[in-house]
C-alpha positions, 0 to 999 in steps of 0.5 A: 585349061579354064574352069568352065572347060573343067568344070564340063568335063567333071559334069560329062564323067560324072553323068558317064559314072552314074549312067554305067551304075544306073544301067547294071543295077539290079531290081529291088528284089536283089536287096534286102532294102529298095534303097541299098544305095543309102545308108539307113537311118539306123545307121545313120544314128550310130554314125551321129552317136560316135561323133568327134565334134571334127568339122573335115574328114578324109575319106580312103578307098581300101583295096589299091589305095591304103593297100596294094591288092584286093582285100577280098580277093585276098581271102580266098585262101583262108575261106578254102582251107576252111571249107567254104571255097573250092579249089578251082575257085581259088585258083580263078581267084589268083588269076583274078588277082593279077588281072586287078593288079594289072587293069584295075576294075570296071563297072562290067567287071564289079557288077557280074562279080557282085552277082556271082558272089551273092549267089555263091555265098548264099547260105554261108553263115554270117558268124563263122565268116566274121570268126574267118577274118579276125582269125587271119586279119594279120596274116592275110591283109595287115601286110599289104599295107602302103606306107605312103598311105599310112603316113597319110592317114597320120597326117590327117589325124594331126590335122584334127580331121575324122578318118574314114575307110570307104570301100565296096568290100563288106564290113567283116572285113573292112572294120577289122582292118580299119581296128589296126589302123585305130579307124572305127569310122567305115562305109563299106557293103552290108548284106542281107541276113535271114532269121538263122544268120546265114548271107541271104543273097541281098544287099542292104547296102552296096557301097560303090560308085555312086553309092559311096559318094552319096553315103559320104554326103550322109555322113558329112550332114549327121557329123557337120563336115564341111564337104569342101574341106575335105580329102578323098583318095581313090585309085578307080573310075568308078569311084568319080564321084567319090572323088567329085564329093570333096574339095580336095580329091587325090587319085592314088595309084590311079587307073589310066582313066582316073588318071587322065580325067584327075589330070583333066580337072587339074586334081592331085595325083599320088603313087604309092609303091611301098607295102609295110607290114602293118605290126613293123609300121604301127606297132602299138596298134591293137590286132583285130579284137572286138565287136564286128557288124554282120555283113558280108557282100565283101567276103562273097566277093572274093569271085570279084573279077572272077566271073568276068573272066571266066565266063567270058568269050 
């Protein structure tokens, strides 16, 4: 295939990708912030102020790509049995959970799934979710984990590069998970809170499609990365430009069709099959201890998919 020939279809996906976000996003009004699209200055800062002096990066999805299901799907269990969810809801989120396994998850599919969660998880509060996740980190998601992503991530490491978890789950749970792993840099979906620290159905930033590749770029300027020499990993569509950031895309346990556009452009393709537990595979690594930013959106997800199939004909 020529490079121009290629070079049109990443154009034609990418326009395609930001067309599906451009058409189901929400007013201002939905977000805590008119540019939830972006990482805001404050940030941005904490971003500067940790860095390594690294020049490359390597950018990992977290749910399919490091592990084998939906890290927030996963969670219903354990908002259940403390209160938070009813039982039909679980059990529409275990449905839920194989349709992910089996189709993955479209724009539709992330945009009616982020409107129910907002709207469900409006009112929780914000510490007793963050207390939920450290609590069940281990048991719910650390054993979901792929080897063939871990040793990747290790890889990288030796390399010299800064590793990145980028996900459209919250904070509350992507951050502890990356603290197993030793991964303290995280873009993931920050929600709005209100003056007594309860979810307030906004978003001050959604970490999806466009949005990551564009919070990548962010980054890669206030750390100094060289974006062409660096790695991104993803298994969805929707995350096209994510992948089209970087210099060396991977689609890992791709969808079909991230699988038939990374084919197109020539990009690597990897399938992972092994999920370890994370205590076996990384045992010196240290449980989920620590300070946790405030954000949910991730947490309300855990009707992603949910709603798609349940309000559907």
């Amino acid at each position: 295939m020529s490079d121009e020939h290629t070079d049109e279809l990443l154009v034609a996906a990418t326009q395609a990708a930001t067309e599906r976000q451009t058409a189901g996003s929400e007013t201002e009004q939905r977000y805590a912030r008119p540019d939830a699209d972006r990482l805001s200055d404050a940030m941005l800062e904490e971003i500067r102020r940790r860095s390594t002096g690294a020049t490359e990066a390597a950018f990992f999805d977290l749910d399919k790509t490091i592990i084998a299901r939906s890290s927030t799907l996963v969670m219903g269990r354990t908002f259940f049995r403390d209160g938070l969810l009813s039982s039909s809801t679980v059990l529409k989120t275990l449905y839920a959970q194989a349709v992910y396994q089996l189709v993955g998850a479209d724009h539709e599919r992330m945009e009616q799934a982020r409107h129910a969660a907002l709207e469900m998880t409006k009112g929780w509060e914000a510490d007793r979710i963050r207390r939920l996740v450290r609590e069940t980190m281990e048991e719910v998601i650390a054993p979901l984990a792929y080897r063939e992503a871990l040793d990747l991530i290790a890889e990288h490491r030796r390399a010299g590069r800064d590793v990145w978890i980028v996900s459209s789950s919250g904070e509350e749970i992507v951050e502890p998970f990356g603290e197993y792993l030793g991964i303290r840099n995280v873009i993931a979906t920050r929600s709005g809170l209100d003056d007594d620290g309860r979810y307030d159905g906004t978003l001050e930033f959604y970490a999806y499609a466009g949005a990551k590749a564009t919070a990548m770029r962010q980054v890669a300027e206030v750390r100094g990365y060289d974006l062409t020499n660096c790695y991104a990993y993803s298994d969805s569509i929707t995350d096209l430009p994510m992948l089209s950031a970087v210099g060396h895309p991977v689609a890992a346990n791709p969808d079909r069709e991230l699988r038939a556009a990374a084919i197109a452009m020539d990009w690597e393709v990897r399938d992972f099959h092994a999920p370890v537990r994370l205590r076996d595979r990384l045992p010196d690594t240290p449980g989920p201890q620590g300070q946790l930013i405030a954000g949910l959106v991730g947490a309300g997800l855990v009707g992603m998919l949910v709603w798609r199939l349940a309000t559907k004909d």
